[in-house]
MIROVO-58236 format. One record per residue: x, y, z of N, C-alpha, C in turn; residue number from 0; residue in one letter. Coordinates in steps of 0.2 Angstrom, whole numbers, plus 5000, padded with zeros to 4 digits. Layout:
! MIROVO-58236
<node n_px="X" n_py="Y" n_pz="Z" ca_px="X" ca_py="Y" ca_pz="Z" c_px="X" c_py="Y" c_pz="Z" seq="NUM" type="A"/>
...
//
This chain:
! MIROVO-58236
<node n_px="5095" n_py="4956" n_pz="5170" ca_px="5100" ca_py="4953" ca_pz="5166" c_px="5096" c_py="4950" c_pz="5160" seq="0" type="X"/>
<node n_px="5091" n_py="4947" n_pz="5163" ca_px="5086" ca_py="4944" ca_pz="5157" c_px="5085" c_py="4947" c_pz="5151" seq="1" type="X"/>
<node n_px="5083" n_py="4953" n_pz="5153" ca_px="5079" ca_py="4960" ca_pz="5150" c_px="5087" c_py="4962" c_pz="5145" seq="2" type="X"/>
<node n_px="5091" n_py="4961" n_pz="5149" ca_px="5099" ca_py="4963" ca_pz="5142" c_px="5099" c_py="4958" c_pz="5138" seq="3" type="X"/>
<node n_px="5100" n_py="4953" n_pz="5139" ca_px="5099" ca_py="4946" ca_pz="5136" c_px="5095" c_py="4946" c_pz="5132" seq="4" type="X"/>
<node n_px="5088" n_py="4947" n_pz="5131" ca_px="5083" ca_py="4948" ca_pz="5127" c_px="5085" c_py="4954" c_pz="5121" seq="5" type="X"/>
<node n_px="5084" n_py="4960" n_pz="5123" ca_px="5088" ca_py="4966" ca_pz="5118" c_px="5094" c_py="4965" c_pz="5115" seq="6" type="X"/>
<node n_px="5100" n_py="4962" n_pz="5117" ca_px="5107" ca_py="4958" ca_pz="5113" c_px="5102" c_py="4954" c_pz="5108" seq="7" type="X"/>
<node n_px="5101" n_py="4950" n_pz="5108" ca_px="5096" ca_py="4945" ca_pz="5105" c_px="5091" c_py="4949" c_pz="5099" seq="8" type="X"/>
<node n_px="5088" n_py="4953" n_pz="5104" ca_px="5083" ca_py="4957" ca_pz="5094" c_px="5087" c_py="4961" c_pz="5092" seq="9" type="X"/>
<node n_px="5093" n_py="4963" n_pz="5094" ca_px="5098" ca_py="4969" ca_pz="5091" c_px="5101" c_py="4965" c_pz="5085" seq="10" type="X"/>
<node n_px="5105" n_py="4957" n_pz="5090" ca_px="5110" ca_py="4954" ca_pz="5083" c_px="5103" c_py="4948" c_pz="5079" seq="11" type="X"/>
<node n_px="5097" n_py="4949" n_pz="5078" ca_px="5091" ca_py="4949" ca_pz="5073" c_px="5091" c_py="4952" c_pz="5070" seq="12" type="X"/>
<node n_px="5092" n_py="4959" n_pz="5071" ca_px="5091" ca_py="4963" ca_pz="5066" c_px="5087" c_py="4967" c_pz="5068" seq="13" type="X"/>
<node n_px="5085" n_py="4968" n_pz="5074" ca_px="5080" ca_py="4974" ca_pz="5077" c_px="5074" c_py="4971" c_pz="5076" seq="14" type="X"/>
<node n_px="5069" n_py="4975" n_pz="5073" ca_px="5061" ca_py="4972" ca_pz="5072" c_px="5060" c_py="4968" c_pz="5068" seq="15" type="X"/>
<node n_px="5064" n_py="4964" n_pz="5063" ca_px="5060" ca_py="4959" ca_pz="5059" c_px="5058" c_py="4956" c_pz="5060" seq="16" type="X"/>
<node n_px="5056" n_py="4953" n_pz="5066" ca_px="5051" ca_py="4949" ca_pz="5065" c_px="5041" c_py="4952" c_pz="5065" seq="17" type="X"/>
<node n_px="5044" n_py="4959" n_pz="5069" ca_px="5039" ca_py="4961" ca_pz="5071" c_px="5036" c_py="4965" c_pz="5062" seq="18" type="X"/>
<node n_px="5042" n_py="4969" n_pz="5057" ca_px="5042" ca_py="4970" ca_pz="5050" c_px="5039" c_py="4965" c_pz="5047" seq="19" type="X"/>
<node n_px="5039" n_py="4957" n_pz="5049" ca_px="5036" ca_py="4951" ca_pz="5043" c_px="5031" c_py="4951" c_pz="5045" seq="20" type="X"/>
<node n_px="5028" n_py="4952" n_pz="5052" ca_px="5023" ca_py="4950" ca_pz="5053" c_px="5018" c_py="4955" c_pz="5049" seq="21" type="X"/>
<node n_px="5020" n_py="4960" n_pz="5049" ca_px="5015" ca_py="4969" ca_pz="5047" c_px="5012" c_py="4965" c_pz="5040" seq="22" type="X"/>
<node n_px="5007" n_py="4965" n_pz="5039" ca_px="5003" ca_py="4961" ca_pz="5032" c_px="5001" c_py="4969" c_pz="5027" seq="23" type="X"/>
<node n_px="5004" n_py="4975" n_pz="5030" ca_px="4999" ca_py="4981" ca_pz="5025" c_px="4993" c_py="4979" c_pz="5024" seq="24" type="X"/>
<node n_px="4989" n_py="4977" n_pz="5028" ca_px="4983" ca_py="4977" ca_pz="5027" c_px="4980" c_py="4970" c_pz="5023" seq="25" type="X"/>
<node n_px="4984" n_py="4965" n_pz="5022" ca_px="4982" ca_py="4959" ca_pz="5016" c_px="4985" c_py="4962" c_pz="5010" seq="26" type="X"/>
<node n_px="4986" n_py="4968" n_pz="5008" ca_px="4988" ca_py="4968" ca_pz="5004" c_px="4993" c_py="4966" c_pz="5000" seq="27" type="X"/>
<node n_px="4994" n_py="4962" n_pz="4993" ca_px="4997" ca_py="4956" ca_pz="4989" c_px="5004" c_py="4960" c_pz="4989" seq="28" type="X"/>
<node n_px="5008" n_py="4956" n_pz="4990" ca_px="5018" ca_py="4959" ca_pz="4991" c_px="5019" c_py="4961" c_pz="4980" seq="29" type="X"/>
<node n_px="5022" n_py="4965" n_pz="4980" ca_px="5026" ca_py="4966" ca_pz="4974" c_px="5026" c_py="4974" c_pz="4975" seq="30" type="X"/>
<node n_px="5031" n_py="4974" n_pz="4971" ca_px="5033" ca_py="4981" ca_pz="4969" c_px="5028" c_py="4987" c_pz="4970" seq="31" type="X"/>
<node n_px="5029" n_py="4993" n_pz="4973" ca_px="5024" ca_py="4997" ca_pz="4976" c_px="5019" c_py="4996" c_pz="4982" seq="32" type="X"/>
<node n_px="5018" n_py="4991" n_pz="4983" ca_px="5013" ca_py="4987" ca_pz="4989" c_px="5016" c_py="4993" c_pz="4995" seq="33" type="X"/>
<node n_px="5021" n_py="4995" n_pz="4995" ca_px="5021" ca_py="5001" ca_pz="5004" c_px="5020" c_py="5006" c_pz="5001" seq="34" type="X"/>
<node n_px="5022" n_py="5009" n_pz="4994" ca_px="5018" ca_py="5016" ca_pz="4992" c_px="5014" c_py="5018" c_pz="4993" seq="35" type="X"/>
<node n_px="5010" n_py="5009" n_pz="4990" ca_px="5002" ca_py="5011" ca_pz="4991" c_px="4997" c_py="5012" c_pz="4996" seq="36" type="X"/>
<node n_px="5001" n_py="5007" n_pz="5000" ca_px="4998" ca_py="5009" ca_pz="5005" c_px="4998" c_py="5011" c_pz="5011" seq="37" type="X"/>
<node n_px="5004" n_py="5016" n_pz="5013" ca_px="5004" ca_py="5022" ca_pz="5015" c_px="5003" c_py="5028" c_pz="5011" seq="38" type="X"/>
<node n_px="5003" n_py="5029" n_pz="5006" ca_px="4999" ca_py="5035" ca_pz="5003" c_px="4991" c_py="5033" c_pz="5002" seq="39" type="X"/>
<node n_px="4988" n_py="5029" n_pz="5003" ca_px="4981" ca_py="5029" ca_pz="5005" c_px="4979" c_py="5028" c_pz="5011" seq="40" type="X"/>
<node n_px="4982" n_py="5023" n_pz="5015" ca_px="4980" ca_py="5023" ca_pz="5023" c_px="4981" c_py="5031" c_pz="5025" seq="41" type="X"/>
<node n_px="4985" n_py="5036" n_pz="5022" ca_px="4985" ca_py="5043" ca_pz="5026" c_px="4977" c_py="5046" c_pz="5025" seq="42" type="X"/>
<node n_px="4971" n_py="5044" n_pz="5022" ca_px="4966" ca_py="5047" ca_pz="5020" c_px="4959" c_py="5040" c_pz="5024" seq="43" type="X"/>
<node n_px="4962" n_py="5037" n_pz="5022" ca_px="4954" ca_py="5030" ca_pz="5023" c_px="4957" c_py="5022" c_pz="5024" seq="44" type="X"/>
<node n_px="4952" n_py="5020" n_pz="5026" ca_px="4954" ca_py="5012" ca_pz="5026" c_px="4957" c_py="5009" c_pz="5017" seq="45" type="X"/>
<node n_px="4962" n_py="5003" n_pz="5019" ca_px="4963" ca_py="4998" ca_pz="5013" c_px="4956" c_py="4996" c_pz="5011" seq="46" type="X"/>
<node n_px="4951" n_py="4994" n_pz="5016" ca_px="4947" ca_py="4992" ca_pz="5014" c_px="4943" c_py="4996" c_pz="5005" seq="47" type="X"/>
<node n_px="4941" n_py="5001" n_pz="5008" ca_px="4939" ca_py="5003" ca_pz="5003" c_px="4943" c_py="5006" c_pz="4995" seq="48" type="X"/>
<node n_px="4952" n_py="5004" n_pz="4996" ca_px="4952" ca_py="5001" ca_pz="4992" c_px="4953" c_py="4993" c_pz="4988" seq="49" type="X"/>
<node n_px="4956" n_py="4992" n_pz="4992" ca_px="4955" ca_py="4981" ca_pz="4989" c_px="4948" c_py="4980" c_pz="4989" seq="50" type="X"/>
<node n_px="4940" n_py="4984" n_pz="4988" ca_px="4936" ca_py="4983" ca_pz="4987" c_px="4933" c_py="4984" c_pz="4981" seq="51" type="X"/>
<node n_px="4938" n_py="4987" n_pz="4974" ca_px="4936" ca_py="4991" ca_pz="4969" c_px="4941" c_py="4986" c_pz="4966" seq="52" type="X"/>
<node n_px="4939" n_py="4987" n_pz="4958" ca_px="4942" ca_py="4985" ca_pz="4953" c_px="4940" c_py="4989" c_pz="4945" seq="53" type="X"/>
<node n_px="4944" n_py="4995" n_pz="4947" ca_px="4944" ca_py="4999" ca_pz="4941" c_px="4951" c_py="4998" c_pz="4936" seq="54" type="X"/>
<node n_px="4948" n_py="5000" n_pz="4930" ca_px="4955" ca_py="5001" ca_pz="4925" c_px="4958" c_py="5005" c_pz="4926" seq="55" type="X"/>
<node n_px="4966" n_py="5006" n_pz="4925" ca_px="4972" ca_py="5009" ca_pz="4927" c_px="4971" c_py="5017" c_pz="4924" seq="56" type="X"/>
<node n_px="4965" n_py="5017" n_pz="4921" ca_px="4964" ca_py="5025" ca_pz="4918" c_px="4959" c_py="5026" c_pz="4923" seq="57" type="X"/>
<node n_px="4953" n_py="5023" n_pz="4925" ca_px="4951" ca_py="5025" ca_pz="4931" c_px="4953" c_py="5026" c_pz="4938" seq="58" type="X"/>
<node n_px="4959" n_py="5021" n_pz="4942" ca_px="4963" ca_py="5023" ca_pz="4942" c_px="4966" c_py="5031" c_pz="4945" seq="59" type="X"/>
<node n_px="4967" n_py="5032" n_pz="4940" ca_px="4971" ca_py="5037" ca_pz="4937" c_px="4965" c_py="5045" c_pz="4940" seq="60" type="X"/>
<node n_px="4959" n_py="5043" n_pz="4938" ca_px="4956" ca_py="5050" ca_pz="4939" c_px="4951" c_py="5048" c_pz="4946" seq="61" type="X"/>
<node n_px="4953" n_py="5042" n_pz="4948" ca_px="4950" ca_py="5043" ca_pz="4956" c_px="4955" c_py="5047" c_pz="4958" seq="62" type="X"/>
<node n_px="4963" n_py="5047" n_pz="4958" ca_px="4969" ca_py="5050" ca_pz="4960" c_px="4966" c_py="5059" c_pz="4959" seq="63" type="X"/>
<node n_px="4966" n_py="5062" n_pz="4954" ca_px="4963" ca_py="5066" ca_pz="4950" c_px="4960" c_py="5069" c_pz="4955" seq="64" type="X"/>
<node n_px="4953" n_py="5063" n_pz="4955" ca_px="4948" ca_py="5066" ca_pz="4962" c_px="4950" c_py="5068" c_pz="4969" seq="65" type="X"/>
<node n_px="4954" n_py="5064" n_pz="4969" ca_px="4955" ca_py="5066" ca_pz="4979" c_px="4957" c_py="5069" c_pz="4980" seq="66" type="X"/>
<node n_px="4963" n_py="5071" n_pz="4973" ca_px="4968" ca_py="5078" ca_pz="4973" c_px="4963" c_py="5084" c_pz="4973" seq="67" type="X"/>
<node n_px="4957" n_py="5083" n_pz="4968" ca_px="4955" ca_py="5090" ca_pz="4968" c_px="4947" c_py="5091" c_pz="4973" seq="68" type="X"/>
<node n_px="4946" n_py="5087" n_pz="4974" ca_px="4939" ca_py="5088" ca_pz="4979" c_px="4940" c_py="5085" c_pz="4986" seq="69" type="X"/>
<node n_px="4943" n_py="5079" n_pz="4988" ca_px="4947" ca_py="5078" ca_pz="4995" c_px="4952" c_py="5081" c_pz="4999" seq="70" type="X"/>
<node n_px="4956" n_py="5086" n_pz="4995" ca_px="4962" ca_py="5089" ca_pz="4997" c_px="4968" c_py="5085" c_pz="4998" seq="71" type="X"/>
<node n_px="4969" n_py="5078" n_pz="4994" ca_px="4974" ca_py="5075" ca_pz="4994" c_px="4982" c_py="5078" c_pz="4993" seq="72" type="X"/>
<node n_px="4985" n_py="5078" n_pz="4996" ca_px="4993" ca_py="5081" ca_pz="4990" c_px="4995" c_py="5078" c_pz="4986" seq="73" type="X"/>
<node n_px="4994" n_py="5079" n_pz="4980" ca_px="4997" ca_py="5078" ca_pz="4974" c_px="5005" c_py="5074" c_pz="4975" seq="74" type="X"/>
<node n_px="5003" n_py="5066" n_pz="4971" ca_px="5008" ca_py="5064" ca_pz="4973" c_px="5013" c_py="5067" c_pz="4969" seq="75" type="X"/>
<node n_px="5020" n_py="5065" n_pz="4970" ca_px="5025" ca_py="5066" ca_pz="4963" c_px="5025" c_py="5061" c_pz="4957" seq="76" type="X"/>
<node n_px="5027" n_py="5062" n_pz="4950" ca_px="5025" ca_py="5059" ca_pz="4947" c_px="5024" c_py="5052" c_pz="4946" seq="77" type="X"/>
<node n_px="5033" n_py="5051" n_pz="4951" ca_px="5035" ca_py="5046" ca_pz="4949" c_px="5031" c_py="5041" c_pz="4954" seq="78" type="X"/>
<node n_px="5029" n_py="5044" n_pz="4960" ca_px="5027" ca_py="5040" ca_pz="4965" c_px="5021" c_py="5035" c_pz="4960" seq="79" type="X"/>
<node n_px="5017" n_py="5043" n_pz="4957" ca_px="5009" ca_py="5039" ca_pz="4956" c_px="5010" c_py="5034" c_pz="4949" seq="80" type="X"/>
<node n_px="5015" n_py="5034" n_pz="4945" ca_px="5014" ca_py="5029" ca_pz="4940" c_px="5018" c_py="5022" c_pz="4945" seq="81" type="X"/>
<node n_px="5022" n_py="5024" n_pz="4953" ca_px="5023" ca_py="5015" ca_pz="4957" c_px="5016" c_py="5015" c_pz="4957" seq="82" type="X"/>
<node n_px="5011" n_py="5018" n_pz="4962" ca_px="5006" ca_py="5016" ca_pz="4963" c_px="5000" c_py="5014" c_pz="4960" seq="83" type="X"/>
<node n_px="5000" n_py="5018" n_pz="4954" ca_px="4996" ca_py="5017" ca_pz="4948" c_px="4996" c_py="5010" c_pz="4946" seq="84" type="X"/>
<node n_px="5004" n_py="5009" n_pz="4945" ca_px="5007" ca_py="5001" ca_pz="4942" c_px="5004" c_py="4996" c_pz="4949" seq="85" type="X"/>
<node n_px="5006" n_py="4997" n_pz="4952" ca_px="5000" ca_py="4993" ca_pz="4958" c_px="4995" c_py="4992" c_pz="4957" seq="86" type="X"/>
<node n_px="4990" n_py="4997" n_pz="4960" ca_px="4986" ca_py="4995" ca_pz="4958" c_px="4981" c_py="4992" c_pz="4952" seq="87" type="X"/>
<node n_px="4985" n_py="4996" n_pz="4943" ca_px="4980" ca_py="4990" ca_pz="4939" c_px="4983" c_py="4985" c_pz="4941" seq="88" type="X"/>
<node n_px="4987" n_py="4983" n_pz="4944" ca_px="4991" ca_py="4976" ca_pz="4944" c_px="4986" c_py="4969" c_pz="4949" seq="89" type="X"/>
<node n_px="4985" n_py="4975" n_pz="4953" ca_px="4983" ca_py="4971" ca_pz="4960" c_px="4976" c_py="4971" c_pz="4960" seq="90" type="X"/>
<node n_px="4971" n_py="4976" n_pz="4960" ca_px="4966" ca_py="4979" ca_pz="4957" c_px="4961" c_py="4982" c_pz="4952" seq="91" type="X"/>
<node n_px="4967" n_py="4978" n_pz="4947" ca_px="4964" ca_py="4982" ca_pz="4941" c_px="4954" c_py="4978" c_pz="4939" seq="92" type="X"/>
<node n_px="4953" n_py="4981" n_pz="4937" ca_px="4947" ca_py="4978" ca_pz="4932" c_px="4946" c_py="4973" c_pz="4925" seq="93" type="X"/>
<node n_px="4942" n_py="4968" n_pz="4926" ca_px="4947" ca_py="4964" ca_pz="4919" c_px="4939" c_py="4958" c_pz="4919" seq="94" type="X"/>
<node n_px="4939" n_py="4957" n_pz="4914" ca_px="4935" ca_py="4954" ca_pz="4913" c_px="4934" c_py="4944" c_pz="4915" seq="95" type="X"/>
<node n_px="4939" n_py="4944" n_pz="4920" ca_px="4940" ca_py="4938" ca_pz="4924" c_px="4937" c_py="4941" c_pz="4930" seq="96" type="X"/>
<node n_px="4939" n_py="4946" n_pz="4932" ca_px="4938" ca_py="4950" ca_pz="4941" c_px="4930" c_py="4953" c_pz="4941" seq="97" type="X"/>
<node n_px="4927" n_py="4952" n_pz="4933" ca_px="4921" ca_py="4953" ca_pz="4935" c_px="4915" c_py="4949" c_pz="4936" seq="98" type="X"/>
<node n_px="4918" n_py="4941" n_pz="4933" ca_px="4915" ca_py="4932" ca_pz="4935" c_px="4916" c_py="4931" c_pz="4940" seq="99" type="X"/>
//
């Protein structure tokens, strides 16, 4: 009976939210694109290595370039890589504050 009581309870919550707010994507900062990115890069390598860089959105751009053509990444679609691209110069970009 407990065990029903319990499941009614995370049903009329909404299923997993508390276990969805808990999920941090890795630290990585909330705004627009933040699940993009980080499921189309968790499928290849840790977040670490990338919330360790701080390139411009044109570098960027040809690390994407890169992985696609010497890692064997899939090519995202267009629209996916300017979400992600917009993230990270956003998040990770390069700037002359991020290098003091």
């Amino acid at each position: 009976m407990r065990v029903l009581v319990a499941l009614l309870a995370l049903l009329g919550s909404g299923g997993a939210s508390a276990q969805d707010d808990a999920f941090d994507f890795e630290g990585l900062p909330p705004g627009p694109g933040q699940e993009e990115t980080y499921y189309n890069c968790v499928a290849c390598h840790s977040m670490k290595l990338v919330t360790q860089q701080r390139l411009t959105r044109e570098s960027w751009d040809e690390v994407l370039d890169w992985m696609v053509d010497e890692q064997e990444m899939e090519p995202m679609e267009p629209e996916l890589r300017i979400i992600v691209l917009d993230y990270l110069a956003a998040h990770y970009g390069w700037s002359e504050n991020a290098a003091n």
